[in-house]
C-alpha positions in Angstrom: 0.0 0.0 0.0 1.4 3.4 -1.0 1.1 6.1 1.5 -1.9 8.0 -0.6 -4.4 4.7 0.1 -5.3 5.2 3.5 -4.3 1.9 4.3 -0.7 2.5 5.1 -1.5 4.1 8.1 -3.8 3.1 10.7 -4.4 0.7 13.6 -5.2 -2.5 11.6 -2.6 -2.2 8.6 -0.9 -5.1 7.5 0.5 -3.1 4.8 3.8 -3.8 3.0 5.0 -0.2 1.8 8.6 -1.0 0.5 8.1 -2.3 -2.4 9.1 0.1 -4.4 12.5 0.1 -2.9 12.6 -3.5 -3.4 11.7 -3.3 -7.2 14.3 -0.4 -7.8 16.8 -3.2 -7.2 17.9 -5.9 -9.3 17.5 -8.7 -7.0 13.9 -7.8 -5.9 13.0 -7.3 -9.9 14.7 -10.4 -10.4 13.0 -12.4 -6.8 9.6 -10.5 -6.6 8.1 -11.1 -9.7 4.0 -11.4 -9.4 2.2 -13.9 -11.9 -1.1 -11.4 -11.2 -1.3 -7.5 -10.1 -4.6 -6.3 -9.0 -4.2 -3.0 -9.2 -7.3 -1.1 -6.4 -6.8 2.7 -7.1 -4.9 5.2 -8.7 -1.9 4.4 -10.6 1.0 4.1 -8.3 4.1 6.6 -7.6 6.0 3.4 -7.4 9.3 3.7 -9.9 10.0 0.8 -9.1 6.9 -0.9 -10.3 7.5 1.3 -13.5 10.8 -1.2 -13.5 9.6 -3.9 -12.9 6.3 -3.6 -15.6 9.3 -2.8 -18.4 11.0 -6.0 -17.5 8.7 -9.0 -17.3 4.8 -9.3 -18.4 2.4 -9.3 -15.3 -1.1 -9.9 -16.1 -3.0 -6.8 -14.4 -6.6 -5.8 -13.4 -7.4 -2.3 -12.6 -10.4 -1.2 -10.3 -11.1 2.8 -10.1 -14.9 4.1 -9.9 -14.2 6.7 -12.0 -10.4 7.2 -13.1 -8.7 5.8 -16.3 -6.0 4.6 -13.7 -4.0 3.2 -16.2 -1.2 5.6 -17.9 0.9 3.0 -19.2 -2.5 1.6 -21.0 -1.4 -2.0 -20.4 -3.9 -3.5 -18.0 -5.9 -6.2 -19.4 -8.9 -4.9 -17.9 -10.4 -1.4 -16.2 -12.8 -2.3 -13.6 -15.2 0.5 -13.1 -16.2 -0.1 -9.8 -16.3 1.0 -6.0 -13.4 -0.4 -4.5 -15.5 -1.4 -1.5 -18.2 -3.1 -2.7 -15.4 -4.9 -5.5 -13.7 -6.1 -2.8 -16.3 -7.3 -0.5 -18.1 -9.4 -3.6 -14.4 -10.5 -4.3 -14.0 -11.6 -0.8 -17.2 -14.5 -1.6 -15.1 -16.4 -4.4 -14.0 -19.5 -3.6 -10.2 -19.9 -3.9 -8.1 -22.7 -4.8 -5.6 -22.7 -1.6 -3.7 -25.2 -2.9 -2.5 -23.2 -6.1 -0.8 -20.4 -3.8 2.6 -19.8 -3.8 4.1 -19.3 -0.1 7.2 -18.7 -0.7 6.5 -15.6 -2.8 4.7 -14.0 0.4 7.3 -15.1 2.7 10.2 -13.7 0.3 8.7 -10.4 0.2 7.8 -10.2 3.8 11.4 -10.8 4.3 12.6 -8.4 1.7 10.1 -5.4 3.2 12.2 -6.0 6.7 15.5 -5.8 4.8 14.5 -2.4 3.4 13.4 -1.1 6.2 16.8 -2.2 8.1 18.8 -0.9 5.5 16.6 2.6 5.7 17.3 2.5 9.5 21.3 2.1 9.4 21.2 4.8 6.5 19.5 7.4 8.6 21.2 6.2 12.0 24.2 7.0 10.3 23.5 10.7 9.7 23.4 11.6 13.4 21.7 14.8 13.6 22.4 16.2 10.2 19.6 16.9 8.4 18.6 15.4 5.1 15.7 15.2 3.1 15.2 11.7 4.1 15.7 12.5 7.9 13.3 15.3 7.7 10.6 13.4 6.4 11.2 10.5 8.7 10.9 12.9 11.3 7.9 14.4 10.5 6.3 11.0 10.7 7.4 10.8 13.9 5.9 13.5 15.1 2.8 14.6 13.8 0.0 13.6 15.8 -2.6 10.6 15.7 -4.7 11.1 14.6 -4.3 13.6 11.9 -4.3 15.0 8.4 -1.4 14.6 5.7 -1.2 16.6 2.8 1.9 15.3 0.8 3.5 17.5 -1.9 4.0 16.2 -5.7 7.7 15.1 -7.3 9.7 14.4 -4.3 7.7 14.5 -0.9 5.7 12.2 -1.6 8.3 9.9 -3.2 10.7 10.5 0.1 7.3 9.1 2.1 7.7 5.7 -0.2 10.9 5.3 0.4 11.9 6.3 3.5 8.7 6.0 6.3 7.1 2.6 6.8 3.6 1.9 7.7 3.1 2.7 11.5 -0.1 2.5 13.0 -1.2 6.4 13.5 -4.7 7.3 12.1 -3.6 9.5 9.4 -5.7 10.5 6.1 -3.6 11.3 3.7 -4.4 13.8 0.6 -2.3 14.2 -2.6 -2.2 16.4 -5.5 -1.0 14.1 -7.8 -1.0 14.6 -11.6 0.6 17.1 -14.4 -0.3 19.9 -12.5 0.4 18.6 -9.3 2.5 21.9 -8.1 -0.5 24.2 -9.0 -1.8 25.5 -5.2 -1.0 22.8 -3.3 -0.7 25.5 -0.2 -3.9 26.9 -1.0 -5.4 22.8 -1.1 -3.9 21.8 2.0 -5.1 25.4 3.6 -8.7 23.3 2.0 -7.9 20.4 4.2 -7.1 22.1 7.2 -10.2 24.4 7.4 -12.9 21.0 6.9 -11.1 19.2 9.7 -10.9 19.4 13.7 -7.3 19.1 14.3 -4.1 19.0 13.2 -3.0 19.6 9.5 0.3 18.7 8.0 1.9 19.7 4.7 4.8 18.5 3.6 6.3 20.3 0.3 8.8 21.5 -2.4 10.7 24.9 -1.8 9.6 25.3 -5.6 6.1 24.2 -5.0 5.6 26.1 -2.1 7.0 29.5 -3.7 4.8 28.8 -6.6 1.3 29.2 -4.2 2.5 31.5 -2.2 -0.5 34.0 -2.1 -2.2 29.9 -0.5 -0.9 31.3 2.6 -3.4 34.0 2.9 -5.8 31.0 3.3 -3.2 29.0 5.7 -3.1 31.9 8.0 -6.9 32.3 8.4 -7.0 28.4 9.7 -7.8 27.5 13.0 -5.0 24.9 12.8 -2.5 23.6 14.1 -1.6 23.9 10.4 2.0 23.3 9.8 3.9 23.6 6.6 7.1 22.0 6.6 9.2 23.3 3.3 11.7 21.0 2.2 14.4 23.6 0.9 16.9 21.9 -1.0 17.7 24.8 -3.0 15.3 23.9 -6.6 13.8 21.1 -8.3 15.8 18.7 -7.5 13.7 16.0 -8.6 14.9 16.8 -12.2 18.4 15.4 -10.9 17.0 11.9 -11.2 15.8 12.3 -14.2 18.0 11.3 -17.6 18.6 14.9 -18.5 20.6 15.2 -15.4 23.5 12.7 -16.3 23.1 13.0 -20.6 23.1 17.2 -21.1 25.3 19.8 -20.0 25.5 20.6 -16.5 24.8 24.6 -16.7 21.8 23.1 -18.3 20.1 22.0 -15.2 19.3 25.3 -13.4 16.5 26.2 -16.1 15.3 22.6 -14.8 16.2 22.6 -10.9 15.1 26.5 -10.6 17.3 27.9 -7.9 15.1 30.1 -6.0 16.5 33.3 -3.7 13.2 33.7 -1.4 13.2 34.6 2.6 10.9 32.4 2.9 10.7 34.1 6.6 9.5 37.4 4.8 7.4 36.1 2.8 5.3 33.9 5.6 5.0 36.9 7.9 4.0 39.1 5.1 0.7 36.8 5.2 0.8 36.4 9.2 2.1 32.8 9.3 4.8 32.1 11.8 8.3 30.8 10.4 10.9 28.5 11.9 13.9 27.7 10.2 15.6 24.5 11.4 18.8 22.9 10.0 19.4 19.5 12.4 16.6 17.0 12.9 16.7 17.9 16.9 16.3 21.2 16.1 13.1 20.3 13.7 11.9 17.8 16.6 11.2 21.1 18.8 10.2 23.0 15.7 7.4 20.6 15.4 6.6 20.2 18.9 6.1 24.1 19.1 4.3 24.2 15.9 1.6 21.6 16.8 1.3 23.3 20.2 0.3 26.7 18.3 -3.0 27.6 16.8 -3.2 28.9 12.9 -0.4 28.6 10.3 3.2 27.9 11.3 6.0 27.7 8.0 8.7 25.1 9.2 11.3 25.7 6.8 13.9 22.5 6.7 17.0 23.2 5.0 18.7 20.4 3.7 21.6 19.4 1.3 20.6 20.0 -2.5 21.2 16.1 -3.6 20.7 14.2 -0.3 17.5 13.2 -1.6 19.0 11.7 -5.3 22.6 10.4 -3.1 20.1 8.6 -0.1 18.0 7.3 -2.4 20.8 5.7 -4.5 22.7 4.5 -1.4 19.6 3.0 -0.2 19.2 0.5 -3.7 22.4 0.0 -3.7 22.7 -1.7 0.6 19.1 -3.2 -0.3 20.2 -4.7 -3.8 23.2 -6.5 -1.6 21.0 -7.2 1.4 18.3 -9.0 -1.3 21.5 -10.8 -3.3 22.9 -12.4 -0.2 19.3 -13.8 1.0 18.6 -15.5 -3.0 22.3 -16.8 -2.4 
């Protein structure tokens, strides 16, 4: 379950969330190959399923109730259906038991612990510096249950795949997801905050939160808490990842990463939201503490490395493609 499906995170979840880190590898696109994907919702984040659907044929049923949840147009079917009541008739077929394949579910449970050892030791390593990863992590670990997530597009949400498991805090997650993900996600999660009783949290860009700015005219007239925590690694930097990033010229990538010189400081009083500015992860542990304890808009701004989020990512396939080796050996 990906962090947007509201089963990732709750009481009951039995939820296996790394996948996508296991996929990214070799061994787990070469160990965790599916005969059959039922696909219940939108299409995922996961590059790693993106991997592993180039690589090998998986036969694949989609079920959306409205949604053509299938960008890739290789499902060979679209189910248009509640995903409830689909999986409640599906839940009367008779099964043949016999035909399952243990050691597939029992691989993968193993491989999900792997990742989320090898995400430990990663971020255990870092001490208190703070990283994009870290950050996130953090933030997990310290917004309050129950409450409401509001994940930004290109890399927040993708830093929630990779780097926080499925925990058992009542959280309902929200998403912009989409082409024009960026366009006022501020201004949507300020949406969120002001239909709930309780705490709101956005996590988000530097460039996506510059780009709705005039959304915190909306944040500041929430009840709240309603914390905004700005990942500021100086652009973009999802466009590292990306193939123009290692194939062009390298003064190319700043009309692609789009450096920005904002106070953000300035420019969250200027609408009456409070601002933090926090640079270690016990300094954002406070932050947050403070922030949740405070009614109406607070602006946590994390600063972290430019490439921590492309270099821990990378680090992390790389320990998890040996960790997943050594257990087929």
């Amino acid at each position: 379950a990906e962090a947007s499906s509201q089963h990732r995170f709750w009481a009951r979840t039995r939820a296996l969330g790394a996948f996508d880190a296991i996929w990214r590898t070799a061994a787990g696109r070469e160990r965790g190959v599916p005969d059959f994907v039922l696909q219940l919702g939108a299409a995922p984040v996961s590059r790693g399923w993106e991997l592993l659907a180039s690589e090998h044929s998986i036969h694949r049923i989609v079920v959306h109730p409205w949604e053509w949840a299938d960008p890739t147009s290789n499902a060979e079917a679209i189910v248009q259906a509640d995903i409830g009541s689909f999986v409640s008739a599906l839940s009367e077929v008779q099964f043949h038991r016999e035909r399952r394949d243990a050691s597939f579910a029992t691989w993968f449970r193993s491989a999900e612990q792997a990742a989320w050892h090898a995400v430990a030791d990663l971020l255990d390593a870092e001490g208190d510096v703070l990283t994009e990863a870290s950050a996130t992590r953090v933030v997990f670990d310290e917004v309050p249950d129950p409450s409401a997530v509001v994940l930004g597009n290109s890399l927040p949400i993708r830093d929630v795949e990779t780097f926080v498991p499925p925990n058992d805090k009542l959280l309902v997650v929200h998403t912009q997801r989409g082409v024009s993900g960026i366009d006022g996600v501020v201004s949507g999660a300020a949406g969120v905050a002001s239909s709930i009783d309780g705490p709101t949290t956005l996590i988000v860009g530097d460039v996506s939160f510059v780009h709705d700015l005039n959304g915190l005219h909306l944040a500041a007239g929430t009840d709240g808490p309603f914390v905004i925590v700005v990942l500021n690694n100086g652009g973009g930097r999802i466009f590292e990842q990306l193939p123009i990033a290692e194939s062009g010229d390298p003064r190319w990538m700043s009309f692609f990463t789009t450096p920005l010189e904002v106070d953000l400081q300035k420019a969250s009083s200027a609408f009456g939201c409070s601002h933090i500015r926090v640079d270690s992860e016990n300094v954002l542990r406070a932050a947050l503490a403070r922030a949740y304890g405070t009614a109406g808009c607070t602006v946590v701004e994390a600063v972290v490395p430019a490439t921590s989020a492309r270099d821990q990512s990378r680090e992390l396939v790389r320990r998890l493609d040996e960790a997943l080796g050594t257990k087929a050996g």
